[in-house]
N, C-alpha and C positions, 0 to 999 in steps of 0.2 A: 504494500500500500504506500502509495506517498502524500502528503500532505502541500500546500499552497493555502498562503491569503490573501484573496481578492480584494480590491476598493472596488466598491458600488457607492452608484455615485444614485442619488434620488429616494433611501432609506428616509422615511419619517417618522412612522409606525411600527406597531405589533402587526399590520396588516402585510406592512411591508415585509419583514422580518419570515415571516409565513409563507410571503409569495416568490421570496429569492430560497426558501429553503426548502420549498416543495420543487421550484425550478432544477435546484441541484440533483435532488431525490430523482426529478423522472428522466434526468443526465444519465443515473448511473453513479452517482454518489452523494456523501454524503456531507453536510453542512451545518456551521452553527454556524448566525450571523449576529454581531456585536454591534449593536443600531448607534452605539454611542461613539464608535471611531471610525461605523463607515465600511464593515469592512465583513467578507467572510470567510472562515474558516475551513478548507474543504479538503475530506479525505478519501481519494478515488483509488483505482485502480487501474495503473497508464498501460497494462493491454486490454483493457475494457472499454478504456473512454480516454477522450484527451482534454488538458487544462481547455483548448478554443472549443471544444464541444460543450464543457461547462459554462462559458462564458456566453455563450450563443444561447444557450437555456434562459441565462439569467438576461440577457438584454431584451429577448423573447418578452418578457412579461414586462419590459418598459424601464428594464435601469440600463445605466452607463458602468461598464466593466472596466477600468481604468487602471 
């Protein structure tokens, strides 16, 4: 497994927080998103998925992956 943290840029809520961490989830892995610094925490598996397949998830639903 490897691990990566993303800045997501457009975080405001618990709603947000939900909808970048279910994005990751139907990536193919897994996330906790830290609403207070912006930022997510993601642990995947790089012959399963790749970091730009995750990031593609997450802008999918409206943030910026920066």
């Amino acid at each position: 497994m490897s691990n990566v943290t993303l800045n997501v840029k457009g975080m405001s809520c618990n709603h947000c927080v939900k909808s970048v961490e279910e994005a990751v989830k139907s990536a193919g892995a897994s996330g906790q998103v830290d609403l207070a610094a912006g930022t997510v925490a993601v642990e995947y598996n790089e012959q399963a998925v790749t970091v730009d397949q995750i990031k593609a998830a997450i802008e999918d639903q409206g943030y910026d992956v920066v």
